[in-house]
Each structure stands twice: as structure tokens, then as C-alpha cells.
N, CA, C and O of each residue as an XYZ file, in Angstrom:
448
protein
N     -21.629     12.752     10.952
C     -21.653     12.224     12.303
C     -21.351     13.364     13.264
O     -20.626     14.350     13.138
N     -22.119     12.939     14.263
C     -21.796     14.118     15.035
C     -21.979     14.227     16.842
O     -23.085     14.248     17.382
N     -21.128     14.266     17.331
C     -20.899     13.505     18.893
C     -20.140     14.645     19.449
O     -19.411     15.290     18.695
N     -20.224     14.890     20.450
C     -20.140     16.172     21.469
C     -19.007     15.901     21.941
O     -18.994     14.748     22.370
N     -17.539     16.709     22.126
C     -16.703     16.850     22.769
C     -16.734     16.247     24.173
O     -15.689     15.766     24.611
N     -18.033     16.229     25.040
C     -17.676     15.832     26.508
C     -18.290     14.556     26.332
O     -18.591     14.193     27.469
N     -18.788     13.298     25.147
C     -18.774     12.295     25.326
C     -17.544     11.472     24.814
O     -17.380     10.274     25.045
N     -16.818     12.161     24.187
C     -15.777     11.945     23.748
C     -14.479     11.717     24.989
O     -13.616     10.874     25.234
N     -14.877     12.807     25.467
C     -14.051     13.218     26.820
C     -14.143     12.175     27.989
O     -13.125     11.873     28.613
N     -15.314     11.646     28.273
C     -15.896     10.737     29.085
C     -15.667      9.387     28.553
O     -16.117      8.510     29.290
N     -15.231      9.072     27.738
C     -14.093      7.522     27.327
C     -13.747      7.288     27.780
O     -12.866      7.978     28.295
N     -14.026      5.833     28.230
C     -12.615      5.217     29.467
C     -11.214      5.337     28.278
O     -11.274      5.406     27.050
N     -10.122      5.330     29.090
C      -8.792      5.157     28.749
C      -9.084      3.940     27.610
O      -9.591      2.828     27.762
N      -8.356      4.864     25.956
C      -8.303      3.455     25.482
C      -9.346      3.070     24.224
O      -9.083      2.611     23.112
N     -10.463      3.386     24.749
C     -12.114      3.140     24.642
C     -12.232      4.212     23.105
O     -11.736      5.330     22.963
N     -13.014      3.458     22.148
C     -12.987      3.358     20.573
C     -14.761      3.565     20.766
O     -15.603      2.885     21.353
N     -14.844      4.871     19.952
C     -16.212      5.346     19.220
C     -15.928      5.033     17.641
O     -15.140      5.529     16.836
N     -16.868      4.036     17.548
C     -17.280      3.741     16.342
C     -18.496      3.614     15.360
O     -19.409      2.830     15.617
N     -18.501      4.559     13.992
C     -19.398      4.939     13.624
C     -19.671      4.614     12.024
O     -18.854      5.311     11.422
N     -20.391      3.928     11.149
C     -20.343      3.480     10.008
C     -21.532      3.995      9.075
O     -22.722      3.740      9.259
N     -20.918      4.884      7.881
C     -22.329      4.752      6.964
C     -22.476      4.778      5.531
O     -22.238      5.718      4.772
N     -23.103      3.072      5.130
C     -22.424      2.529      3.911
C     -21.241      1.918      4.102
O     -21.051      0.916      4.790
N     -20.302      2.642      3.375
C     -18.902      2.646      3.063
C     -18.042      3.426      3.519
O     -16.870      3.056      3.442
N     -18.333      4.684      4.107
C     -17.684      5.117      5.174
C     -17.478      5.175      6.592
O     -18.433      5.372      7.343
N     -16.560      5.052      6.928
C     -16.205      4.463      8.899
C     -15.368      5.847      9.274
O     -14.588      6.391      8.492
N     -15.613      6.229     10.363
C     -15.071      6.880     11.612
C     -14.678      6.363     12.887
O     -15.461      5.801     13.652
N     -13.665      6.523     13.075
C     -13.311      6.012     14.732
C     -13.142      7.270     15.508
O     -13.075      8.432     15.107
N     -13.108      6.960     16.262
C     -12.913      8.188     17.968
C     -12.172      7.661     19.389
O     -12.782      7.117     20.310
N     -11.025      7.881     19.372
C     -10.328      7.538     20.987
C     -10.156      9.194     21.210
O     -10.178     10.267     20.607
N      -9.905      8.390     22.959
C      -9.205      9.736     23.453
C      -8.456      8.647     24.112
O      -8.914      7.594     24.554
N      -6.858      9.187     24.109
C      -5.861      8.973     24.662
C      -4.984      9.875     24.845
O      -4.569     10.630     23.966
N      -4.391      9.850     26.836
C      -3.921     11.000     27.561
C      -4.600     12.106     27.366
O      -3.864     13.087     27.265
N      -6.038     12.385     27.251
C      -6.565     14.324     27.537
C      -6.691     14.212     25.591
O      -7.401     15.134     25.190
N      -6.198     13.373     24.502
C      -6.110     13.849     23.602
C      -7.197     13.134     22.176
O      -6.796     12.046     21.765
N      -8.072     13.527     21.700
C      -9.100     13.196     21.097
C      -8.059     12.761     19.647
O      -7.280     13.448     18.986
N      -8.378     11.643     19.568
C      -7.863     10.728     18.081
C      -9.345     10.629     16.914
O     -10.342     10.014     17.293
N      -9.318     11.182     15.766
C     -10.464     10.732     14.575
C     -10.099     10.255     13.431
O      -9.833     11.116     12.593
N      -9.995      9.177     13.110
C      -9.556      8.711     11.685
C     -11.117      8.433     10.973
O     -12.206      8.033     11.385
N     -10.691      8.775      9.989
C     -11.963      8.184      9.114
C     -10.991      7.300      7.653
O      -9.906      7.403      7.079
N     -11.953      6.647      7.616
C     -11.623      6.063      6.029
C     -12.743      5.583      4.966
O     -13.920      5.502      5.318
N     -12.453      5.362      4.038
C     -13.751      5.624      3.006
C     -13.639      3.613      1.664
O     -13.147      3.529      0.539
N     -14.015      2.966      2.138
C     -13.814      1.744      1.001
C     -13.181      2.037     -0.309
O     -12.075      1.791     -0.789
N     -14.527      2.801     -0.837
C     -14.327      2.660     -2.047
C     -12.955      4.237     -2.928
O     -12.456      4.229     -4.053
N     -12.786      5.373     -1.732
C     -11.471      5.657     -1.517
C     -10.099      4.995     -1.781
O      -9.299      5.345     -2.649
N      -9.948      3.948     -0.866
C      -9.477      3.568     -0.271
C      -8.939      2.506     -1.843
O      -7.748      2.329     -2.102
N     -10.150      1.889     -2.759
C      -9.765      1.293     -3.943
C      -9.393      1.888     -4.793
O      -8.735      1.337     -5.675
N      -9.648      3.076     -4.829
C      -9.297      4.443     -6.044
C      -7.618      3.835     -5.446
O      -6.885      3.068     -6.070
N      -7.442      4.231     -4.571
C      -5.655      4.773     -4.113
C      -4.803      3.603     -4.847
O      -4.018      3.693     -5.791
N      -5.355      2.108     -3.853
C      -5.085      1.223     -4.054
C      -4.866      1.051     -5.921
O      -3.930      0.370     -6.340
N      -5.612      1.585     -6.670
C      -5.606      1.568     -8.099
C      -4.270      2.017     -8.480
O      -3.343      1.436     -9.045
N      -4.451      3.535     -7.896
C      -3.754      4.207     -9.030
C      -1.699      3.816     -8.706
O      -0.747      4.070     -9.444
N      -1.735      2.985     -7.004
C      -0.636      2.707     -6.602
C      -0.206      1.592     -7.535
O       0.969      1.718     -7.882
N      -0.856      0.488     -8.060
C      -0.658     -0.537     -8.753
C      -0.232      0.283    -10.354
O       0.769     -0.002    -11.012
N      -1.128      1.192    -10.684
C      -0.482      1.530    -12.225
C       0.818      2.465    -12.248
O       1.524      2.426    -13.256
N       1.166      3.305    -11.183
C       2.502      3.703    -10.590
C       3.537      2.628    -10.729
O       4.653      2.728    -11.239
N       2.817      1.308    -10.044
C       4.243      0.562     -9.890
C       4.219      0.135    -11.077
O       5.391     -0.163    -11.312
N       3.324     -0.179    -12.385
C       3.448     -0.641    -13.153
C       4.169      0.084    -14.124
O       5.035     -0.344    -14.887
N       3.773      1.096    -14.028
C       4.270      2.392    -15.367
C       5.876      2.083    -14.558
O       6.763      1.610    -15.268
N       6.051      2.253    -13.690
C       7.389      2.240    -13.082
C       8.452      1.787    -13.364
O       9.612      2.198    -13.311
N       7.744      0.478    -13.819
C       8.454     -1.154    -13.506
C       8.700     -0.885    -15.285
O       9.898     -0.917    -15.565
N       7.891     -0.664    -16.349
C       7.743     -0.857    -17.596
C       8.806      0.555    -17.832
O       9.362      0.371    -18.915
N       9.119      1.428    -17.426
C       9.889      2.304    -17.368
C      10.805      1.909    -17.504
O      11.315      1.981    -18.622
N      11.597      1.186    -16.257
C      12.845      0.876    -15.771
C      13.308     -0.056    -16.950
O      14.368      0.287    -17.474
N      12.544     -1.449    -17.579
C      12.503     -2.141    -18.448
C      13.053     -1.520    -19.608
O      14.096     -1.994    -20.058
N      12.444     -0.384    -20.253
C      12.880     -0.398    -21.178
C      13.827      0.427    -21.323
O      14.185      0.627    -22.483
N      14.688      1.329    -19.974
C      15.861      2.051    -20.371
C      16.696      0.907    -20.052
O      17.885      1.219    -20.114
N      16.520     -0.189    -19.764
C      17.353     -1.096    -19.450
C      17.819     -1.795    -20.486
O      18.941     -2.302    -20.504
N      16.705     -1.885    -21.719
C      17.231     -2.145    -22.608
C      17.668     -1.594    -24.030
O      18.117     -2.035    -25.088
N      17.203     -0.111    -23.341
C      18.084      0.670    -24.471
C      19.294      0.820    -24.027
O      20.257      1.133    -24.726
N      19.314      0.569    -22.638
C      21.237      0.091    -22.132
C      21.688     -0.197    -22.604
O      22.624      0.343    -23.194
N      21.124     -1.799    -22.683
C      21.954     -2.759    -23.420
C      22.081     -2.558    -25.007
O      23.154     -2.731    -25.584
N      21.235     -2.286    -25.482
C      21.187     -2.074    -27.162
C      22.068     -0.237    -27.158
O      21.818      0.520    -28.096
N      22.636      0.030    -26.481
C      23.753      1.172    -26.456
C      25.217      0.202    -26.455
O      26.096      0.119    -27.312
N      25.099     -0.362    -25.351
C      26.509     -1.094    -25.466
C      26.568     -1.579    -26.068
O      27.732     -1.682    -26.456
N      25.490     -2.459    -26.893
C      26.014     -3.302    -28.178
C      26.395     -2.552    -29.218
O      27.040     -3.027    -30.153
N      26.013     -1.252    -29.146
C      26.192     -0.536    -30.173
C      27.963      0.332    -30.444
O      28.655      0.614    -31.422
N      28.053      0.460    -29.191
C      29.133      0.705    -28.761
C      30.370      0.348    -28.623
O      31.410      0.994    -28.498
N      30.132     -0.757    -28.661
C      31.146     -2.205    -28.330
C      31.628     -2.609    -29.401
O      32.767     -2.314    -29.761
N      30.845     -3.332    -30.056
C      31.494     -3.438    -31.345
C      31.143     -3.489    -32.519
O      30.082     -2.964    -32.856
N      32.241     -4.365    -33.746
C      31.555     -3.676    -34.836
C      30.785     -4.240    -35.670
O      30.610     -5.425    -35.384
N      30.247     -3.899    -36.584
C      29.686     -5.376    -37.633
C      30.863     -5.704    -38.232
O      31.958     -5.161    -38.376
N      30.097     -7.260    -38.703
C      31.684     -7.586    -39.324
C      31.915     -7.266    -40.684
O      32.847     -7.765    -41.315
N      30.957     -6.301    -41.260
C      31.063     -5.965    -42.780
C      31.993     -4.498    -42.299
O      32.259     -3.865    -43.321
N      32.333     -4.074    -41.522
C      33.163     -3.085    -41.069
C      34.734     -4.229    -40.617
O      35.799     -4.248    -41.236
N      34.596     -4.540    -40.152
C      36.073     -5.823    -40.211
C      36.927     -5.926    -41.182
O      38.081     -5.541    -41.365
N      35.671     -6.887    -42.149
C      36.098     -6.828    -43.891
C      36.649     -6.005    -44.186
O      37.865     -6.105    -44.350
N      35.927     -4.740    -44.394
C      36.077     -3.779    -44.947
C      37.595     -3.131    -44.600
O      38.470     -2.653    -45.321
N      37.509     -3.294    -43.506
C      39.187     -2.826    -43.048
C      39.952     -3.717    -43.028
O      41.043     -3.148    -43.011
N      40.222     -5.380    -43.012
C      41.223     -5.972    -43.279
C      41.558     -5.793    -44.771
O      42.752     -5.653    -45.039
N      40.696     -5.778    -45.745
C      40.740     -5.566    -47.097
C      41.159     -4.491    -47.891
O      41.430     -4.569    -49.089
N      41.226     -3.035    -46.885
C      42.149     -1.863    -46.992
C      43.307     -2.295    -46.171
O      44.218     -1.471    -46.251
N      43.477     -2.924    -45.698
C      44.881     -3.111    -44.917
C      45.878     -3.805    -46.196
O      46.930     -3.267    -46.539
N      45.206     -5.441    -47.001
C      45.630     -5.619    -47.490
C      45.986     -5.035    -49.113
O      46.827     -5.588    -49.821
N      45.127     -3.730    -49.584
C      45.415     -3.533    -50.819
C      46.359     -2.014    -49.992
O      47.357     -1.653    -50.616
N      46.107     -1.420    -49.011
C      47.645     -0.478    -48.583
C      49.084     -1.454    -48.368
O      50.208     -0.959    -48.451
N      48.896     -2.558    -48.149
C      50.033     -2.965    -48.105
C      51.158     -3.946    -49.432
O      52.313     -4.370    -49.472
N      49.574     -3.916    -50.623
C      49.781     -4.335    -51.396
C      50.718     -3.555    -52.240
O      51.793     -3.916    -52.719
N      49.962     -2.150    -52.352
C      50.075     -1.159    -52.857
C      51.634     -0.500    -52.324
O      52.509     -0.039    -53.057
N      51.650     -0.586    -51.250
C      53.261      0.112    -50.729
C      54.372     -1.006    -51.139
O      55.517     -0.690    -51.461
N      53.839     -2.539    -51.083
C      54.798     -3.444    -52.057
C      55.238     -2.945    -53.168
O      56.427     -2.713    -53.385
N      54.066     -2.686    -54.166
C      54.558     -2.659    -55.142
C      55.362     -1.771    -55.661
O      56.405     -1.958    -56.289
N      54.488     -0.148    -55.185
C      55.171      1.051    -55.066
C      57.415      0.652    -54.651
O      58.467      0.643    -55.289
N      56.941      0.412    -53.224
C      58.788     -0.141    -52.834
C      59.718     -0.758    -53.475
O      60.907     -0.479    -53.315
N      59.228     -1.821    -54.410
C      59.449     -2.756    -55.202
C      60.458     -2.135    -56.751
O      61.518     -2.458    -57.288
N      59.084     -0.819    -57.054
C      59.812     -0.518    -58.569
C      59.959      0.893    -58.131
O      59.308      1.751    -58.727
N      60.613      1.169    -57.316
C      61.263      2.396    -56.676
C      62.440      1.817    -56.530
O      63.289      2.704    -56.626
N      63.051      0.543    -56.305
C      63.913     -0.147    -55.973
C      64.723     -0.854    -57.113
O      65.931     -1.089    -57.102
N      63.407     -1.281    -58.548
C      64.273     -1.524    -60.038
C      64.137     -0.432    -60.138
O      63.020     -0.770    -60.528
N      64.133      0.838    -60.199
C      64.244      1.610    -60.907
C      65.652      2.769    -60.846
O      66.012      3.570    -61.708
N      66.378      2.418    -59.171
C      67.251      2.734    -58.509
C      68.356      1.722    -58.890
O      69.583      1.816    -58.879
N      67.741      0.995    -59.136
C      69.097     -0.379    -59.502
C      69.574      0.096    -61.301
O      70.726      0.170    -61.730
N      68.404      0.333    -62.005
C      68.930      0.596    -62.855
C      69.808      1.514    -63.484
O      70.161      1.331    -64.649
């Protein structure tokens, strides 16, 4: 497209040159002494629109799953299985079994 600086210039205040071909558009103001050109393009315009949706998606599926390697940290963290429980009430009770008995015939054996 192609339009001459002094028709541009000659815009009333305000006043929109508009120009279309296909799928691509151009506009033209002048406002205060100052020449405005935007262009934009459709099928541009769906590319962007695309790749903004798989951004938010990758984003979103991101956030998801450190969220739940969060949580599967704190569970991990937190506490215990209970075959670890067992396991230690059941050394609790044969150390304390064991220091019985030990105390016990340390004690006939002092008596005797």
C-alpha cells in the first residue's frame, strides 16, 4: 500500500485511512501533526493466538505437576510406613527385654 505523506497530512482531525488485502488490514490517522500506522495480519494474528494458548497450557501442566511432587515430598517426609513403626516398637521391646534379663541375673548372681 502506498499513500503519500501530504494525503495523510490532509486528514481531518481524528479521520482513519483504511486499507485491506485479503487478510491483511492497515490503518492510518494523523493525530496532533503526528501520523499513526498499525497494520495487522488474521491469520498472524491466529499463529500468536496459538502459540499463547499452548504457553498457558504447558504452564498450567507445569505448575500441576511440581505441585504434586510437593505433595508426594511431604508425604514422604512426614512420615513413616508402618512396617518402620513395627519394626521399632519390636526393637524397643526385645532392648528392653534384653536389659531385663541381663539386670535380673546380674542381680542373682550378686545375691549369691
Amino acid at each position: 500500500m502506498s499513500v503519500s505523506v501530504d494525503s495523510l497530512l490532509k486528514l481531518p482531525e481524528g479521520a482513519v485511512y483504511r486499507r485491506s488485502n485479503e487478510r491483511a488490514h492497515v490503518e492510518a490517522t494523523h493525530k496532533g501533526g503526528i501520523i499513526y500506522i498499525t497494520g495487522t495480519c488474521d491469520s498472524l494474528q491466529r499463529q500468536v493466538e496459538y502459540y499463547e494458548a499452548l504457553y498457558h497450557t504447558a504452564r498450567d501442566a507445569l505448575e500441576q505437576t511440581e505441585q504434586s511432587l510437593r505433595q508426594e515430598q511431604e508425604k514422604k517426609t512426614s512420615t513413616t510406613p508402618w512396617r518402620v513403626d513395627l519394626a521399632m516398637l519390636m526393637f524397643g521391646y526385645f532392648v528392653g527385654a534384653a536389659a531385663t534379663i541381663f539386670i535380673a541375673k546380674d542381680k542373682l548372681l550378686k545375691n549369691e
